[in-house]
Structure formats: C-alpha cells, structure tokens
CHARMM internal coordinates of N, CA and C (Angstrom, degrees):
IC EDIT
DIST 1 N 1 CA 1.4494
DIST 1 CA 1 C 1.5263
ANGL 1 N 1 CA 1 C 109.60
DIST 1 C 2 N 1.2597
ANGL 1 CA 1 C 2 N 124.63
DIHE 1 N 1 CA 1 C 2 N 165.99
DIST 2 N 2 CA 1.4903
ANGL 1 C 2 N 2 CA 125.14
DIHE 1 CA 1 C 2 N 2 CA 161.80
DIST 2 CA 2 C 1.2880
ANGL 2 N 2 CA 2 C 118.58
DIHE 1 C 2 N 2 CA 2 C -27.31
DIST 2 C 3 N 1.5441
ANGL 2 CA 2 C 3 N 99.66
DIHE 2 N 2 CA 2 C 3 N -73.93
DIST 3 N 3 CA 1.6825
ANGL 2 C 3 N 3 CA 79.75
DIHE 2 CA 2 C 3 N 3 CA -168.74
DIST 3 CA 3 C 1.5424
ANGL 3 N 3 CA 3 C 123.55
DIHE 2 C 3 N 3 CA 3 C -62.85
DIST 3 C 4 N 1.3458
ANGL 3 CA 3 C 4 N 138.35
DIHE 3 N 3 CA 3 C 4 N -40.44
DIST 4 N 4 CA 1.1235
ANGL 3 C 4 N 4 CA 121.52
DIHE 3 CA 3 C 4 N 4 CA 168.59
DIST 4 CA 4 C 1.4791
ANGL 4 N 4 CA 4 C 134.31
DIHE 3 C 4 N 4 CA 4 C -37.86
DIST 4 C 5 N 1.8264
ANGL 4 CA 4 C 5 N 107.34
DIHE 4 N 4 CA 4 C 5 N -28.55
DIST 5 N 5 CA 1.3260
ANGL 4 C 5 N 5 CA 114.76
DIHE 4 CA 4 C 5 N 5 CA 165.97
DIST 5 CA 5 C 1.4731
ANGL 5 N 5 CA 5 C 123.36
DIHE 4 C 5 N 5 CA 5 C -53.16
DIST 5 C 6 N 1.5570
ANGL 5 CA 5 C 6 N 84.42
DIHE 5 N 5 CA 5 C 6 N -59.08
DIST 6 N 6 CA 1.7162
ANGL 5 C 6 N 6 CA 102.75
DIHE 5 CA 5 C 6 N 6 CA 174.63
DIST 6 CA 6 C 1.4344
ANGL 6 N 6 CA 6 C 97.25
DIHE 5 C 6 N 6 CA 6 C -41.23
DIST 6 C 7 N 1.2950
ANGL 6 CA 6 C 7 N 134.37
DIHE 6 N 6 CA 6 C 7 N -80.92
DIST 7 N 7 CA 1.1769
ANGL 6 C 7 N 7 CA 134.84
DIHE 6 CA 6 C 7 N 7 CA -164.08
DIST 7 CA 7 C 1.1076
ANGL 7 N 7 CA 7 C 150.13
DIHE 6 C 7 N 7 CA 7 C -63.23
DIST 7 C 8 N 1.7845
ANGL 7 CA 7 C 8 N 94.57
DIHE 7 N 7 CA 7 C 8 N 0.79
DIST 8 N 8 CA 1.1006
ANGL 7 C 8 N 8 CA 124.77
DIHE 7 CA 7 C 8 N 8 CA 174.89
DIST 8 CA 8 C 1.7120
ANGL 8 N 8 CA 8 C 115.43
DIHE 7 C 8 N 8 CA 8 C -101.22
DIST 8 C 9 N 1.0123
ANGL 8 CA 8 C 9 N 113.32
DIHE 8 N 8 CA 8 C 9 N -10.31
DIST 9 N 9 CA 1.2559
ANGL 8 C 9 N 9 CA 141.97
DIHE 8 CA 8 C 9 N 9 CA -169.27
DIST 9 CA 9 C 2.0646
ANGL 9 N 9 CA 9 C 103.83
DIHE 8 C 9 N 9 CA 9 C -99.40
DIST 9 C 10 N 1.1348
ANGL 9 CA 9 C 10 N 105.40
DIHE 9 N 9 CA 9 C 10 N -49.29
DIST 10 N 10 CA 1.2755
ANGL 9 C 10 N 10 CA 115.08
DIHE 9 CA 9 C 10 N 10 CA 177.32
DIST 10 CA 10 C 1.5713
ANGL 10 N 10 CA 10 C 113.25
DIHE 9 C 10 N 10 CA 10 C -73.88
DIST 10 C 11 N 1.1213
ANGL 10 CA 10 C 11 N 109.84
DIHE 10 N 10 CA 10 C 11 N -30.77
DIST 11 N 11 CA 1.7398
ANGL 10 C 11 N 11 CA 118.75
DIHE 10 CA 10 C 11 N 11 CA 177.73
DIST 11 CA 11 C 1.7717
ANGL 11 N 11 CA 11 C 100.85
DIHE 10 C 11 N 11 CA 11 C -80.78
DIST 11 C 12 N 0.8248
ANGL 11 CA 11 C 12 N 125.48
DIHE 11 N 11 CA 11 C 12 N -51.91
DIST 12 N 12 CA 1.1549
ANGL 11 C 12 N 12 CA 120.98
DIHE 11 CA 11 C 12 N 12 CA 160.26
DIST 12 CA 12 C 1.8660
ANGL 12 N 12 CA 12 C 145.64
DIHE 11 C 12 N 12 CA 12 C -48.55
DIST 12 C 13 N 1.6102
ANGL 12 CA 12 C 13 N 99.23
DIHE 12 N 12 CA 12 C 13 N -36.90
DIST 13 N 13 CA 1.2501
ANGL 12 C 13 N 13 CA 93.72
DIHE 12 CA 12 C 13 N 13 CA 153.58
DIST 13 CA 13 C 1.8169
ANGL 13 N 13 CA 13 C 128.72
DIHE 12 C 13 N 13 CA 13 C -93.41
DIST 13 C 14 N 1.3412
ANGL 13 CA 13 C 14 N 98.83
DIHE 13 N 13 CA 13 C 14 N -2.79
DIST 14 N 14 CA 1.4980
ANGL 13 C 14 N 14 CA 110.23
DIHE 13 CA 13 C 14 N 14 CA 175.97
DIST 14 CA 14 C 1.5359
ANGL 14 N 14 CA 14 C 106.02
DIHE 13 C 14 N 14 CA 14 C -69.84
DIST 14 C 15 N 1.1534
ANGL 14 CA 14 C 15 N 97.89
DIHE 14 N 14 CA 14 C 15 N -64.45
DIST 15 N 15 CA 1.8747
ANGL 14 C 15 N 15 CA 105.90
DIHE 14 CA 14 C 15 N 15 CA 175.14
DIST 15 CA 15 C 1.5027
ANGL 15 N 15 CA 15 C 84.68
DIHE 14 C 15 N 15 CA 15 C 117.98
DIST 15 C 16 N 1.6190
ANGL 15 CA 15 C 16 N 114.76
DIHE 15 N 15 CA 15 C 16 N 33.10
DIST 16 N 16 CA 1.5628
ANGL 15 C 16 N 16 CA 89.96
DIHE 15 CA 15 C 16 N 16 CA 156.97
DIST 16 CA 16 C 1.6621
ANGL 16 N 16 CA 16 C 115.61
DIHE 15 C 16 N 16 CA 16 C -104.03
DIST 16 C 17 N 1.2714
ANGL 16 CA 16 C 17 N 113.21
DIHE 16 N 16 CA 16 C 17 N 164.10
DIST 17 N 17 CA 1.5609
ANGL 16 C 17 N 17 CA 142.53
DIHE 16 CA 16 C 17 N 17 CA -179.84
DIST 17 CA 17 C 1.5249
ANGL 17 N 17 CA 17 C 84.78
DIHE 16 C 17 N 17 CA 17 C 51.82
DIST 17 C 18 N 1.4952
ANGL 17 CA 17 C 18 N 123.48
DIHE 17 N 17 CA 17 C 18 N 64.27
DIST 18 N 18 CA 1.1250
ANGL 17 C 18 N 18 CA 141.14
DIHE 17 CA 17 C 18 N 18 CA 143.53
DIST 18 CA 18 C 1.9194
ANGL 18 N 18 CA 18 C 132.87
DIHE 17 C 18 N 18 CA 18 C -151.65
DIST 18 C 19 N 1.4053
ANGL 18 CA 18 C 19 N 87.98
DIHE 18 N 18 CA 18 C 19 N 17.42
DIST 19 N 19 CA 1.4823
ANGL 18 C 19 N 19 CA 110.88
DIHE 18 CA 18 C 19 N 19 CA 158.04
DIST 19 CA 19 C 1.7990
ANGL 19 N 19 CA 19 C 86.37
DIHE 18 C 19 N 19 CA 19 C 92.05
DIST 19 C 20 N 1.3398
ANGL 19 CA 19 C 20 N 125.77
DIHE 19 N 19 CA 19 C 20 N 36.42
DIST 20 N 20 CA 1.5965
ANGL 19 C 20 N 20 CA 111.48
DIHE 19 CA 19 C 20 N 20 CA -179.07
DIST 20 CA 20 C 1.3633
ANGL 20 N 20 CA 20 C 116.27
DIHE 19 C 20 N 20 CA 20 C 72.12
DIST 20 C 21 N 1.9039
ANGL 20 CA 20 C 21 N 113.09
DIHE 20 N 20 CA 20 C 21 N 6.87
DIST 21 N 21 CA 1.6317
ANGL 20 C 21 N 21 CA 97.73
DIHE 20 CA 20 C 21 N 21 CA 176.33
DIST 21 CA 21 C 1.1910
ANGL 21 N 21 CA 21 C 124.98
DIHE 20 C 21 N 21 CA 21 C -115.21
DIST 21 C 22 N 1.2042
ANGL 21 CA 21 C 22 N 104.60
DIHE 21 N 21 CA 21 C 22 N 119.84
DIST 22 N 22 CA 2.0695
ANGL 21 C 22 N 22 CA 110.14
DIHE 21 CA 21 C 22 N 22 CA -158.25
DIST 22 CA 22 C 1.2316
ANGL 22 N 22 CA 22 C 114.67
DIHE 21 C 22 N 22 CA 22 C -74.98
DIST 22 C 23 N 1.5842
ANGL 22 CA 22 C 23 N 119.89
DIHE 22 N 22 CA 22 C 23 N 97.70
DIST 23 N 23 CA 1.1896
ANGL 22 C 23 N 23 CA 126.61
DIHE 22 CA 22 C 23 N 23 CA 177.75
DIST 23 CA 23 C 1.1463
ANGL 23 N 23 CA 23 C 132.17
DIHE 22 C 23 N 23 CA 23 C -74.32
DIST 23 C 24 N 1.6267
ANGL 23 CA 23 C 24 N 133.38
DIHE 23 N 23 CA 23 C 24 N -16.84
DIST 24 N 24 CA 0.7001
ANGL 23 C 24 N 24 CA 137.17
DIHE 23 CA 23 C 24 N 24 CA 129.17
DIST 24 CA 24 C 1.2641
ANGL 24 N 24 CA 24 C 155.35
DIHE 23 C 24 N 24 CA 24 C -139.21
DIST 24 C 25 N 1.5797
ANGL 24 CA 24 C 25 N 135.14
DIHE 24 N 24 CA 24 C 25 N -172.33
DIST 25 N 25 CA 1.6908
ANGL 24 C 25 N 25 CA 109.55
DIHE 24 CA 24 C 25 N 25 CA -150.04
DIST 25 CA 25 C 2.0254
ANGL 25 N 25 CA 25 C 92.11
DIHE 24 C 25 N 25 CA 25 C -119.43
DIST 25 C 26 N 1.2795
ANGL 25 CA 25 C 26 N 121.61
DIHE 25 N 25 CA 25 C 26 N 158.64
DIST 26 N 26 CA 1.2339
ANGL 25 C 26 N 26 CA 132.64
DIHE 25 CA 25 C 26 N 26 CA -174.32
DIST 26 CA 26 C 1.5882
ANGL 26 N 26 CA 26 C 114.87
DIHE 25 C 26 N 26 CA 26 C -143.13
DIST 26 C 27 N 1.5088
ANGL 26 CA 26 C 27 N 103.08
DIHE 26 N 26 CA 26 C 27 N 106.95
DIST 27 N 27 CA 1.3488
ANGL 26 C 27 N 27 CA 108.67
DIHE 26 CA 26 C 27 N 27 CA 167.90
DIST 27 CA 27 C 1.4753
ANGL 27 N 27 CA 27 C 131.62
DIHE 26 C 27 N 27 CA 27 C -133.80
DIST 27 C 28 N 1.1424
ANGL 27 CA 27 C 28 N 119.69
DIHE 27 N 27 CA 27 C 28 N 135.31
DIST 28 N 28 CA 1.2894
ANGL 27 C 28 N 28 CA 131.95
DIHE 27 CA 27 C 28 N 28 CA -167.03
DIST 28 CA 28 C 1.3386
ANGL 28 N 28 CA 28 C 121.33
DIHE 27 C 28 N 28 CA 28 C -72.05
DIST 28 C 29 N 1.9115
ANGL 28 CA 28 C 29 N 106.28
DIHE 28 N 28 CA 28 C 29 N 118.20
DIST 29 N 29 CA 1.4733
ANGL 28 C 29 N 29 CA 125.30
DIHE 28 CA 28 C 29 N 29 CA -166.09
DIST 29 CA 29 C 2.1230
ANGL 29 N 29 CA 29 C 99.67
DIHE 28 C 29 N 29 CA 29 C -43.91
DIST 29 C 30 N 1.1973
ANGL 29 CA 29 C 30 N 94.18
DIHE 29 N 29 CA 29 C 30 N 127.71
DIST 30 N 30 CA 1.4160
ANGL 29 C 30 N 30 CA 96.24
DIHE 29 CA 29 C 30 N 30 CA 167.68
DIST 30 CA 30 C 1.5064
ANGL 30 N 30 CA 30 C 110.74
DIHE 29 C 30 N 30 CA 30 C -76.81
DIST 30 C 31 N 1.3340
ANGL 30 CA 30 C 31 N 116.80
DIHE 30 N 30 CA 30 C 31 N -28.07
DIST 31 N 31 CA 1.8517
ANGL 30 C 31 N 31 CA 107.99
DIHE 30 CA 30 C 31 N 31 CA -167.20
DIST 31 CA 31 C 1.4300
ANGL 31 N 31 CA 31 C 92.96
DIHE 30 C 31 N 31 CA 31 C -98.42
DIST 31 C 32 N 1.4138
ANGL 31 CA 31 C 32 N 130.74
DIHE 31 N 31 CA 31 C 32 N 5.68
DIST 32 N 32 CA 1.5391
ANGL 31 C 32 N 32 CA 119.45
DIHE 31 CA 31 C 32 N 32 CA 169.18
DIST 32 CA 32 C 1.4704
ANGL 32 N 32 CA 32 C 110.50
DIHE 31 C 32 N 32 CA 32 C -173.64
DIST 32 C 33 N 1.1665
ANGL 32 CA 32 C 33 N 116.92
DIHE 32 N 32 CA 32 C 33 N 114.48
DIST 33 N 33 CA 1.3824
ANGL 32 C 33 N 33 CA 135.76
DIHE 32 CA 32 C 33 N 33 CA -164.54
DIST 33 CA 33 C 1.3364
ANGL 33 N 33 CA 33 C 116.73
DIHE 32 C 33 N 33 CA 33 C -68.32
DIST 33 C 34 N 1.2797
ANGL 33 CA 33 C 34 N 113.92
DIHE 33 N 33 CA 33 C 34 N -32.71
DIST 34 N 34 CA 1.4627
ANGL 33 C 34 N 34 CA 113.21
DIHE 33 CA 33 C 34 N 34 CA 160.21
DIST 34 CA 34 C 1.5629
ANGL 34 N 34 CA 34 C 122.94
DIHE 33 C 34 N 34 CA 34 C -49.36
DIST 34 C 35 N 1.0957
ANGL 34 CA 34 C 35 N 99.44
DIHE 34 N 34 CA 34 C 35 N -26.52
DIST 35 N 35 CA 1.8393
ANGL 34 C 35 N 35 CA 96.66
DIHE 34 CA 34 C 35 N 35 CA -178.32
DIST 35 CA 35 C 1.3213
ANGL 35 N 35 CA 35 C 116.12
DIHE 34 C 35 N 35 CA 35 C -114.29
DIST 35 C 36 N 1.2948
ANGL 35 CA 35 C 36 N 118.65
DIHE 35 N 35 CA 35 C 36 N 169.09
DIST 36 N 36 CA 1.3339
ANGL 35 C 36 N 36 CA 120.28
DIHE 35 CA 35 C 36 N 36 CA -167.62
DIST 36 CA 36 C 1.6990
ANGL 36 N 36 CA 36 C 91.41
DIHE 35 C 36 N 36 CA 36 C -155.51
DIST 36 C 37 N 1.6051
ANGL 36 CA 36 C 37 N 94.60
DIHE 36 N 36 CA 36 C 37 N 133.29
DIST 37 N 37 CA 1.7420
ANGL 36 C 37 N 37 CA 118.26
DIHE 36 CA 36 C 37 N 37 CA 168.78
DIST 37 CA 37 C 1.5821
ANGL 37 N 37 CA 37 C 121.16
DIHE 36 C 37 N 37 CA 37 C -85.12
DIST 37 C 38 N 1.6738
ANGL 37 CA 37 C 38 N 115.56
DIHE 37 N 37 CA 37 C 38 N 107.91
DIST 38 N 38 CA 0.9460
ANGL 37 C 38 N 38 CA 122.81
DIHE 37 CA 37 C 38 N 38 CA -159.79
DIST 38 CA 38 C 1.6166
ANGL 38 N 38 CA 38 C 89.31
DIHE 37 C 38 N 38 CA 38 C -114.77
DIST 38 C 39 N 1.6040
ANGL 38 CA 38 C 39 N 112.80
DIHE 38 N 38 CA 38 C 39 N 132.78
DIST 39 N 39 CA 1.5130
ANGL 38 C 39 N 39 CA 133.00
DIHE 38 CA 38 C 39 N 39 CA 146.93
DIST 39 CA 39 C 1.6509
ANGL 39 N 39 CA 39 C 121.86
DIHE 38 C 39 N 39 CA 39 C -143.44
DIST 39 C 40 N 1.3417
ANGL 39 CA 39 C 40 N 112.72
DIHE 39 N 39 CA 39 C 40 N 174.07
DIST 40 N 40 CA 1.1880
ANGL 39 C 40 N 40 CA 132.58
DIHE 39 CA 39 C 40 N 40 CA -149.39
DIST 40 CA 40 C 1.7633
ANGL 40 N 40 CA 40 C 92.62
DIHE 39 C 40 N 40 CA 40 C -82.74
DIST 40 C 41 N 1.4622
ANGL 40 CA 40 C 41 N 109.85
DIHE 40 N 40 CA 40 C 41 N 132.88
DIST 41 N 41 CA 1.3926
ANGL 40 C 41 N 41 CA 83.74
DIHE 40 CA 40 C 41 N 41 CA 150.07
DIST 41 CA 41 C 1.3706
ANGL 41 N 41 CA 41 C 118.99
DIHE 40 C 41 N 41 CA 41 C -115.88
DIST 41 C 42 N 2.1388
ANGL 41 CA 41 C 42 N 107.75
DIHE 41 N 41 CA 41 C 42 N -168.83
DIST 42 N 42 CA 1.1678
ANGL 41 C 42 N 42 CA 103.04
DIHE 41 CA 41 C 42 N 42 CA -168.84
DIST 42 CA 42 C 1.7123
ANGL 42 N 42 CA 42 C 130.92
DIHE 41 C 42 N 42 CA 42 C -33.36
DIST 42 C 43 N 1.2392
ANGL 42 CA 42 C 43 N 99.82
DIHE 42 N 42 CA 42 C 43 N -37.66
DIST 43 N 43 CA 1.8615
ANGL 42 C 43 N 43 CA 110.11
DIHE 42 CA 42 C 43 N 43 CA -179.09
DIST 43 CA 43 C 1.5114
ANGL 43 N 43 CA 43 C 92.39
DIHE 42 C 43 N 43 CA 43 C -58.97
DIST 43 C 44 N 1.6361
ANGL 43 CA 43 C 44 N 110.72
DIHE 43 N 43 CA 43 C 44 N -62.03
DIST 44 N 44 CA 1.6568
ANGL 43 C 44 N 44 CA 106.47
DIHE 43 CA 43 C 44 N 44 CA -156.01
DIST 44 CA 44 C 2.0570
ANGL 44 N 44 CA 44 C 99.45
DIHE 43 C 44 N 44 CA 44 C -55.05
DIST 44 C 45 N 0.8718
ANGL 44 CA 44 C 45 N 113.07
DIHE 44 N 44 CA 44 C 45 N -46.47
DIST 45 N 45 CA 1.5417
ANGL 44 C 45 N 45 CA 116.46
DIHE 44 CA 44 C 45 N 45 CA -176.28
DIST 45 CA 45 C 1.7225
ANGL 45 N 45 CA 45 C 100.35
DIHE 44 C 45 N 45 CA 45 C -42.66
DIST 45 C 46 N 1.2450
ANGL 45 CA 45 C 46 N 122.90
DIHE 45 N 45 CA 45 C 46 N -66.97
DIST 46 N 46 CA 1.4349
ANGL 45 C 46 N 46 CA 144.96
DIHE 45 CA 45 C 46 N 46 CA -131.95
DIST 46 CA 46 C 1.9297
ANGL 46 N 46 CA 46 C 84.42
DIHE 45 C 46 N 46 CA 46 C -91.01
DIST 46 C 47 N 1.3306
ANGL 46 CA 46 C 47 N 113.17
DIHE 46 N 46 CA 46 C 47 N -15.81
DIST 47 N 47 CA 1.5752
ANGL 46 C 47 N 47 CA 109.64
DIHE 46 CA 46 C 47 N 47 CA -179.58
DIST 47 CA 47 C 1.9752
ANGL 47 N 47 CA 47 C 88.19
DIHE 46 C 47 N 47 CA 47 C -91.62
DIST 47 C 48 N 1.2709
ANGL 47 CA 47 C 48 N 106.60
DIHE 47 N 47 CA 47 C 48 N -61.21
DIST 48 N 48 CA 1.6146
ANGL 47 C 48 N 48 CA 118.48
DIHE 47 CA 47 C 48 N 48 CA 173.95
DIST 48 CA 48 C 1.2035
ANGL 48 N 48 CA 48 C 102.11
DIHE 47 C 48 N 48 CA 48 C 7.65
DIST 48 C 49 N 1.8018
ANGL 48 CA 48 C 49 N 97.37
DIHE 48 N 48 CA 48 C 49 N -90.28
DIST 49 N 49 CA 1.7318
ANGL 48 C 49 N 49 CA 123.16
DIHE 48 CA 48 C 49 N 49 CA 166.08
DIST 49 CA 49 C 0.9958
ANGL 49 N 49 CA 49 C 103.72
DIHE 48 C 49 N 49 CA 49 C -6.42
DIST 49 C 50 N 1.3595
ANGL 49 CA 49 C 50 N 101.75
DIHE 49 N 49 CA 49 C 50 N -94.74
DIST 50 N 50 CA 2.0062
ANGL 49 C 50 N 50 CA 109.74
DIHE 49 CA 49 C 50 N 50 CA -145.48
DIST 50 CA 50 C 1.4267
ANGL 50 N 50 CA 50 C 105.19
DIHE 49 C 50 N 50 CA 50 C -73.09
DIST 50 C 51 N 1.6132
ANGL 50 CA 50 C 51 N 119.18
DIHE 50 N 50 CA 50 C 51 N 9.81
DIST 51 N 51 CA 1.5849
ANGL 50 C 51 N 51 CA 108.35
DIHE 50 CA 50 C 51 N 51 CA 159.68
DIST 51 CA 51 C 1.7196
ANGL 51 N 51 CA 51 C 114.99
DIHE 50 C 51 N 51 CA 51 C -80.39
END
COOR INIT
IC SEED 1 N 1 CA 1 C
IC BUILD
C-alpha cells in the first residue's frame, strides 16, 4: 500500500537499516507537488553493480 512505499522510500534515502548508506536521492516535482523524482545514488548504483 502507500504507506509502506512511502516508508520504504524514506528509509532508504535516510540510510536507515542500511548501515547510514543513502541509496537513494528524492526530489520534489517542481511542475507538480504531488510527485516527487526518485533516483539512485552514487552508493545505490555502486551496490547495483556488485549485485
């Protein structure tokens, strides 16, 4: 459901229950506030890889 997304989404760019490493980054659509642009960062990429 939503919220687990949400919250799954928020644990993830925090870097929690992932040892403090922020996998990924979240920013909020400028032409519509309801949404928000989610990508990987360098860590999340560099984990990507070696999966």
């Amino acid at each position: 459901n939503e919220k687990n997304v949400a919250t799954t989404i928020r644990r993830l760019e925090e870097g929690r229950d992932s040892g403090d490493v922020k996998l990924i980054k979240v920013k909020q659509s400028k032409d519509d506030k309801r949404f928000k642009h989610i990508w990987l960062s360098a860590k999340g990429k560099a984990l990507v890889k070696r999966l």
